[in-house]
Each structure stands twice: as structure tokens, then as C-alpha cells.
NUDRENLUM-988518 format. One line per field, with one value per residue (C-alpha): residue number from 1; residue in three letters; x, y, z. Coordinates in steps of 0.5 Angstrom, whole numbers, plus 500, padded with zeros to 3 digits. Layout:
N
seq NUM  ...
type ALA  ...
X X  ...
Y Y  ...
Z Z  ...
***
This chain:
409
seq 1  2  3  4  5  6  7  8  9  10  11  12  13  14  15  16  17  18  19  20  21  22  23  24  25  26  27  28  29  30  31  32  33  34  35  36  37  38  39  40  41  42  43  44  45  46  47  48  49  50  51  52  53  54  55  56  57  58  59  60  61  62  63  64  65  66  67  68  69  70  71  72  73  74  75  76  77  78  79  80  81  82  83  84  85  86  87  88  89  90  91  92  93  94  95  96  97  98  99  100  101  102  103  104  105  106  107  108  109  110  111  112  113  114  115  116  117  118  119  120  121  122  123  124  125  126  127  128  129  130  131  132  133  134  135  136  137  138  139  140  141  142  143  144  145  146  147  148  149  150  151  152  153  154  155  156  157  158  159  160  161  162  163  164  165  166  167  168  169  170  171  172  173  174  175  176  177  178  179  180  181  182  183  184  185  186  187  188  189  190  191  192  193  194  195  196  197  198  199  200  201  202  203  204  205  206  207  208  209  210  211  212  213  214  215  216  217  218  219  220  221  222  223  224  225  226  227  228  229  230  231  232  233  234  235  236  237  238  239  240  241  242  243  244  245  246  247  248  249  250  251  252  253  254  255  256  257  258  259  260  261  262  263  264  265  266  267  268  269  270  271  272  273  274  275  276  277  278  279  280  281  282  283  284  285  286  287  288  289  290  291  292  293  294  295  296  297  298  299  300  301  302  303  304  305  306  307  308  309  310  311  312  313  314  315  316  317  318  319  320  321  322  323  324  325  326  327  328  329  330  331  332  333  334  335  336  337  338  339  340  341  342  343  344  345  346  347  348  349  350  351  352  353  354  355  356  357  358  359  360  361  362  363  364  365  366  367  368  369  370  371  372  373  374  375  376  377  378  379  380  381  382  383  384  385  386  387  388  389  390  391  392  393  394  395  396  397  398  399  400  401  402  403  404  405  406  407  408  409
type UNK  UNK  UNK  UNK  UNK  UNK  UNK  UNK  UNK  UNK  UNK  UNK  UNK  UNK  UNK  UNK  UNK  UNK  UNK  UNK  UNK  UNK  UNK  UNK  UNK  UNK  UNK  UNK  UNK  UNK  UNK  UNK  UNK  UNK  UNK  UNK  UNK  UNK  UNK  UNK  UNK  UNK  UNK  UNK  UNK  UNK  UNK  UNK  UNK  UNK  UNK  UNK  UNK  UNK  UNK  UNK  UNK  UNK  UNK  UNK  UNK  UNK  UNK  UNK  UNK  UNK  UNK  UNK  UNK  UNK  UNK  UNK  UNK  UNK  UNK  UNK  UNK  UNK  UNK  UNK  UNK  UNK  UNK  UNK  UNK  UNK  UNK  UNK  UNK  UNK  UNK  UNK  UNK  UNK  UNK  UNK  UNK  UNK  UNK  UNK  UNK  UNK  UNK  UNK  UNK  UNK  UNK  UNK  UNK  UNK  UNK  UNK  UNK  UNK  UNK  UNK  UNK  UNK  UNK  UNK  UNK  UNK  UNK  UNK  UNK  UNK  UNK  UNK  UNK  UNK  UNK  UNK  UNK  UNK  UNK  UNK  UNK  UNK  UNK  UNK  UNK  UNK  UNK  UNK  UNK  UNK  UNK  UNK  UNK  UNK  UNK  UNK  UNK  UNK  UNK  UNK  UNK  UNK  UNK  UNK  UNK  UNK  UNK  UNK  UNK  UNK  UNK  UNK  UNK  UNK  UNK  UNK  UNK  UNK  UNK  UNK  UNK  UNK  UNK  UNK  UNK  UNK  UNK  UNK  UNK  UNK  UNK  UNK  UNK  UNK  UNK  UNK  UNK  UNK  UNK  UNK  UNK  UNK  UNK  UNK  UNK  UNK  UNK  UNK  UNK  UNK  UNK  UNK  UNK  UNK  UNK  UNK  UNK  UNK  UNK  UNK  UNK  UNK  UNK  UNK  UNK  UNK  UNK  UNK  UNK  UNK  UNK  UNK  UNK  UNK  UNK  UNK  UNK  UNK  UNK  UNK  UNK  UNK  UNK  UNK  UNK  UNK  UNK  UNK  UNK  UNK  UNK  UNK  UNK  UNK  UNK  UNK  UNK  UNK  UNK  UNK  UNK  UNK  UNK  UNK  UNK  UNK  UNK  UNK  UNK  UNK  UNK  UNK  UNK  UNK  UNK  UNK  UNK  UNK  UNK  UNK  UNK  UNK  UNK  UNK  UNK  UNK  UNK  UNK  UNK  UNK  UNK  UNK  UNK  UNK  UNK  UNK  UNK  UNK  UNK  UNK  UNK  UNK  UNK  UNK  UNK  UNK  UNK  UNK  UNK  UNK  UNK  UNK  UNK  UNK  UNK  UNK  UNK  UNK  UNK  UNK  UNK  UNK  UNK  UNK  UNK  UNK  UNK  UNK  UNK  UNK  UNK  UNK  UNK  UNK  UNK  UNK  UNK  UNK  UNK  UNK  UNK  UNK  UNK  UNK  UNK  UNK  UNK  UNK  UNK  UNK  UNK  UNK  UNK  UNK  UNK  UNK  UNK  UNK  UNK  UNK  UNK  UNK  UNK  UNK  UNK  UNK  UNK  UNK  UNK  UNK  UNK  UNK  UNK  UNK  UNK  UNK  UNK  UNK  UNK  UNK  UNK  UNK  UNK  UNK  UNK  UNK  UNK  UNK  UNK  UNK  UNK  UNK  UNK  UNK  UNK  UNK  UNK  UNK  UNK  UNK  UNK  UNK  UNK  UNK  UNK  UNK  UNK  UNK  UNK  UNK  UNK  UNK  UNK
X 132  127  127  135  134  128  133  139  135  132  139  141  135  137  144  141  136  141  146  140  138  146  147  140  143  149  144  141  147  150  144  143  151  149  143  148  153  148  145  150  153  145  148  154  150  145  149  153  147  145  152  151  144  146  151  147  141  147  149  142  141  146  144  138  142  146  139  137  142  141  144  151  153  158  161  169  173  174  178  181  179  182  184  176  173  172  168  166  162  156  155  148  151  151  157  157  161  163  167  172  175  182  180  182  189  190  193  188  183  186  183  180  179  172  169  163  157  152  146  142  150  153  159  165  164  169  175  173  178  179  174  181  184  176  178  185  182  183  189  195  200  207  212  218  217  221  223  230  232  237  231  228  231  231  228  234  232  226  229  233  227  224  230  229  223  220  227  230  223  224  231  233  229  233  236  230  229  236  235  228  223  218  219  214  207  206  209  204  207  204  205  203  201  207  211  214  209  208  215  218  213  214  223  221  218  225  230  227  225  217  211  207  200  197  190  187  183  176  176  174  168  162  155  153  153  160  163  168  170  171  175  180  181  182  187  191  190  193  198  200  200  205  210  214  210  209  201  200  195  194  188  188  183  178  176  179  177  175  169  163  156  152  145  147  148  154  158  156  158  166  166  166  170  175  175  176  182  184  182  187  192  191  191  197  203  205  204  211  215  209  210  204  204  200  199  196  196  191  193  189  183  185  182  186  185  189  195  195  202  201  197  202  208  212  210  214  214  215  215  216  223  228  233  238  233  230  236  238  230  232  238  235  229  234  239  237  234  239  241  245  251  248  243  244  241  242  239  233  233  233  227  223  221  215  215  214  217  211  212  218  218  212  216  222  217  214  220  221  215  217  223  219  215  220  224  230  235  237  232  235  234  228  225  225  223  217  215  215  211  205  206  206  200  197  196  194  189  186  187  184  177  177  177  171  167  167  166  161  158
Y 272  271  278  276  270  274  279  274  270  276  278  272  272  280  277  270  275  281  274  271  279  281  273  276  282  279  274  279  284  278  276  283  284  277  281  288  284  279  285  289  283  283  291  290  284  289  294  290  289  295  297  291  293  300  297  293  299  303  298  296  304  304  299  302  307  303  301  308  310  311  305  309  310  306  310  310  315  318  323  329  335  340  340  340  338  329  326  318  314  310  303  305  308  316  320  326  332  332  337  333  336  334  330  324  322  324  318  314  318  317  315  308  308  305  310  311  316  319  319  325  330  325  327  321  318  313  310  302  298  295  289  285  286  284  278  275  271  264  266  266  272  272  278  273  266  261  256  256  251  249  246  241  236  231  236  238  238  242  247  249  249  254  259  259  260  264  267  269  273  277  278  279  281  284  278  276  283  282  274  277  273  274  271  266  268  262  255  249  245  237  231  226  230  231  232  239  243  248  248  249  255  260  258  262  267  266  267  273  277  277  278  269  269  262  261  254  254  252  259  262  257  262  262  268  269  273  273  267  272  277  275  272  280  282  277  279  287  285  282  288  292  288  287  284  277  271  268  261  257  251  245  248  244  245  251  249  243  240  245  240  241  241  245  246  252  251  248  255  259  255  256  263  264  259  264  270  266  265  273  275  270  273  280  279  282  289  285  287  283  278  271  266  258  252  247  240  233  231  235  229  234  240  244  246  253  253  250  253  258  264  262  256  256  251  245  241  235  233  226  222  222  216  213  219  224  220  221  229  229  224  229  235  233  229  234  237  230  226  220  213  212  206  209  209  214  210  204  208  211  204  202  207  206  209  214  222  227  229  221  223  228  225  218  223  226  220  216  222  220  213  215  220  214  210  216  216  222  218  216  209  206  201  207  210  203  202  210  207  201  205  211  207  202  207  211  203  203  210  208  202  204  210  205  201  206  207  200  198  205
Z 849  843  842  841  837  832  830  830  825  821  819  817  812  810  809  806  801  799  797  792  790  788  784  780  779  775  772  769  768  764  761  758  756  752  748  747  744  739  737  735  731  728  727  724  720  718  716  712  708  707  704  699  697  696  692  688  687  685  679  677  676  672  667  667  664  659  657  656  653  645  640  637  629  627  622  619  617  610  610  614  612  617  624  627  621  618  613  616  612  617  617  613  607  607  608  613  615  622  627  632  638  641  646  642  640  633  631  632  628  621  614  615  622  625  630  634  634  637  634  635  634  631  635  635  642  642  637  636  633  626  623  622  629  631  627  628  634  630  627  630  630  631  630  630  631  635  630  627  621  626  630  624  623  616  611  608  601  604  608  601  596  602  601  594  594  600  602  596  594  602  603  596  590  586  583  580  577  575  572  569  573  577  584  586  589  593  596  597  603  602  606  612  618  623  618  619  614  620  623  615  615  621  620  614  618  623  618  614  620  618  621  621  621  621  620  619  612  616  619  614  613  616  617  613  606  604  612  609  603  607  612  607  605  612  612  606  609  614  612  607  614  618  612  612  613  612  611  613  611  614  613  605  603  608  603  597  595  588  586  584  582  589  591  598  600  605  599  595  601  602  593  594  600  595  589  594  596  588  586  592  589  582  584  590  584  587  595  597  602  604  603  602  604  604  606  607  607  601  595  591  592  591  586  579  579  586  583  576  576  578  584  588  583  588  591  596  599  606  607  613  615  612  617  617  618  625  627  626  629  635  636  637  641  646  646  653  655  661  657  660  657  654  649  641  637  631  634  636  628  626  630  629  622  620  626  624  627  631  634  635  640  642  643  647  652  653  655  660  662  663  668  672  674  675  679  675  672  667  661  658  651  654  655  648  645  651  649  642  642  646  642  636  637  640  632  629  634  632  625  625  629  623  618  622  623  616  613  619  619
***
């Protein structure tokens, strides 16, 4: 009987053990399949890395090469001389004779193109564009402005004095070869700001199917001696390669102010740029289908030799809208907006005395507004005269804290 009973319980230990033994087992089974898979995220993680670091290797390697590659010639081409052969001129003065392959598009590679060389071969390594393409980052360029006279109300006698004088010249310039006169070189557009100088200028350029190119007069204010002299010369190139154009020249007095005695040397630097601009005006006889304007609103300072004939042979006002005009601008600027029934044009025209044509469009949009925020379709004439109140006072206040900066400094 005991031996019965020992192997009884020396079984039920056996099948007890090999229980524990088998959930071990799993345990560490489970426990290792855990550790394989964190370390083959650590694998994947790592590889990634190792790829971002070639990466990086492989872009800082070519840097350096950057780096080692020598500085190139600048250099503009002169003349052709035949298929495989060019003179250039380098940016350091001598000229040189240089063979080219076909590599390049013949057509970039003509007289007055800036190209780049190498310095020990002097082989044309790559065709740069133009200085004046370089430059037009403060210009505005336009093939064919937007802006019709159809859109410009209430400068009717304005709009007439801009046919005469920039249209005719471009459409047809045989009538004045006919009369025996000689078109007029440039119109100077002055008046309050908002009051369409600009919108006058690219009609101009709609109408006659030219090329507008608007710069502010500042921009040609640089830091270096003779950069503003020269841009005024690219901007005048450029506009004998895209004739028919019109130059707008905006803010005119930023560089054409009455010329005084002054030591400094940025007054020395924008009179020079002033008398480029009056030596490209002088010699702008033979300038072909190219149209110059002006503008500004303080032509009190003004310097004289700029207003002299032959150089802004017309002046035209552009005065802020009577009664009649508000109305024609209010008409073109509410013609896609949704009225009520009840909105009078002519009582709005008459409220808004002084009001330019700027703050009229601003007041338009601004009555939208009022509606938007009110979840309306409709825009109501309260709207426009709120819209009037804030855009109004909202020019008194910024008038009247300018003019206490300057009284209290």
C-alpha cells in the first residue's frame, strides 16, 4: 500500500512539475518573441538612420564640391563670328575669342547675352539671364492690363486728354507727321492719392494693346553709387524690347524733387538717378511705339528741369470726384453687388462728399461686409452710409494723429 501511495503522489508531482515546466516554457517563449520584435523595430529604426545619414553624407560631399569648384567669368557676348566661334567681353574688361558647341539653344546665345565662364578654358558654361530681367523685381509688368476706360468713372475730360496724348502717339502717329508736330514725349498725371492716376495709366496700356510697366519712383533709390542711374537705363531698354509699352512711373518725386545744395551723399545719389532720368527723356526722340507717364500727388516740388517741354509735355489733373462722378464710380463698383430695392445711388453720391474713388470702393466692399456679418444677401443703403461713416473717420483719424506727430514731434 505505501508503495502504491508513493508512486501515486510521485506522479501527481511529475504531471504538477511538467505543468509549471510547460507555462515557463511559454513565458520565456513569449518573452523572446517580445525581444525579437523590439529589436527588429531597433533594425528598421537603425536602418532608417543609416539611409538619412548616407543622405546627408551625400549632400554634404556635394557641397564640398560646390565649394571646390572654382568661381566662373562672367562675361556677355559681343559678336558671332561664325558657327563655332564668339567674341565676349568678361565682367573685368578684355575681350576674348571663344569657340562654343551646339550644346546650347543658338537662340539664347546671341549678341547681348550674359553667359558664364570658366576660368581656366574659358568655355561657356551656362547662359545667365539679362541684368534687366534680374531687375524687374520691383516692377510690375503686365502684357495687357485688366482695366478698361469702361471701368473708371468720373474722369471723363481725363480719359479724353490721355487719348489725345498717349493713344494718339501709339495707334497713330502719322497724324502728327501729317499736322507737323511732334507727339508729346510724356504726361504728367498729379492729384490727391485714390484718385485713378494709376487705373488712367494701365487703360492706357489696355486700349493701345501695349506692354505696362509700373515702377515706383523710389526703386530706383539704391545704396550704391550709379545702381539707381543704372536701373533707370534698364527700364527704358526694356521697354524698347517689349514695344509697344507703356512706363509708369509712379510716386515721381520720390527721385525728382527740386534739386537743393546738400552735402550728403544719398541727396548726391538720387540727384544723379533724377538726371539719368532727364537725360533718357532728352534723348527718348526716335523711342518708337513707347509711352511715358508720371505721376504724383505733390507736384509743388517737383524739380523744373522735369517739367520743362520736351520732357513732360502734358500735365493732367486728376481731381477728386464732384457729385456726377461719385455716382458713375458707385455704379461701376455696386454693378455686380446685390442691392435692396430701396437703395438710391444719388443719395449715396451726395453723402459722400470728399470720398475718393479708392474710398469708394473701399466704402462698397465695406457695406458687404456690413451685410455678411449680418447674414444678409442684400446690401441696404444704411449699410453704405455706416460703411461711410468708419471708412471716413477712419482717414480724419490717421490724418489727424500725422499732423500731431508733426506739431508735437
Amino acid at each position: 500500500m505505501e508503495d502504491e501511495e508513493f508512486s501515486t503522489t510521485n506522479v501527481e508531482d511529475l504531471k504538477t512539475e511538467i505543468k509549471f515546466l510547460k507555462e515557463e516554457n511559454i513565458k520565456i517563449k513569449r518573452n523572446h518573441s517580445w525581444k525579437l520584435r523590439k529589436l527588429e523595430k531597433e533594425k528598421i529604426i537603425l536602418e532608417n538612420d543609416r539611409i538619412k545619414l548616407e543622405r546627408e553624407a551625400k549632400a554634404l560631399k556635394n557641397e564640398v564640391e560646390r565649394y571646390r569648384t572654382p568661381p566662373l567669368v562672367l562675361a556677355t557676348i559681343t559678336e558671332i563670328v561664325d558657327e563655332s566661334r564668339m567674341a565676349v567681353k568678361s565682367s573685368t574688361g578684355p575681350h576674348f575669342l571663344i569657340k562654343y558647341t551646339k550644346t546650347f539653344d543658338e537662340k539664347l546665345l546671341q549678341p547681348g547675352s550674359r553667359v558664364a565662364l570658366n576660368q581656366s578654358t574659358f568655355s561657356i558654361i551656362d547662359i545667365l539671364p539679362s541684368e534687366k530681367d534680374a531687375d524687374v523685381s520691383g516692377m510690375e509688368i503686365d502684357e495687357k492690363p485688366a482695366v478698361s476706360y469702361d471701368t473708371i468713372g468720373g474722369l471723363e475730360d481725363q480719359i479724353l486728354e490721355v487719348k489725345e496724348t498717349v493713344e494718339l502717339s501709339l495707334k497713330r502717329p502719322e497724324l502728327f507727321e501729317k499736322v507737323g508736330i511732334e507727339p508729346p514725349k510724356g504726361v504728367l498725371l498729379y492729384g490727391p492719392p485714390g484718385t485713378g492716376k494709376t487705373l488712367l495709366a494701365k487703360a492706357a496700356a489696355h486700349e493701345t494693346n501695349s506692354t505696362f510697366i509700373k515702377i515706383v519712383a523710389s526703386e530706383f533709390v539704391k545704396k550704391y553709387i550709379g545702381e539707381g542711374a543704372r536701373l533707370v537705363r534698364e527700364v527704358f531698354e526694356l521697354a524698347k524690347e517689349k514695344a509697344p509699352s507703356i512706363i509708369f512711373i509712379d510716386e515721381i518725386d520720390a527721385v525728382a524733387a527740386k534739386r537743393l545744395k546738400s552735402s550728403t551723399s544719398g541727396d548726391r545719389e538720387v540727384q544723379r538717378t533724377l538726371m539719368q532720368l532727364l537725360a533718357e527723356l532728352d534723348g527718348f526722340e526716335n523711342r518708337g511705339d513707347i509711352g511715358i507717364i508720371g505721376a504724383t500727388n505733390r507736384p509743388d516740388i517737383l524739380d523744373p528741369a522735369l517739367l520743362r517741354p520736351g520732357r513732360f509735355d502734358r500735365f493732367i489733373e486728376v481731381p477728386s470726384p464732384n457729385e456726377d462722378g461719385r455716382r458713375e464710380i458707385l455704379k461701376i463698383h455696386t454693378s455686380k453687388m446685390s442691392l435692396d430695392k430701396n437703395v438710391d445711388l444719388d443719395i449715396i453720391a451726395n453723402l459722400t462728399e470728399g470720398a475718393s474713388g479708392a474710398d469708394l470702393k473701399a466704402i462698397c466692399t465695406e457695406a458687404g461686409m456690413f451685410a455678411i456679418r449680418e447674414e444678409r444677401i442684400e446690401v441696404t443703403e444704411v449699410d453704405f452710409i455706416d460703411a461711410f461713416d468708419k471708412i471716413m473717420v477712419y482717414d480724419h483719424e490717421e490724418e489727424f494723429k500725422k499732423e500731431a506727430g508733426v506739431m508735437f514731434g
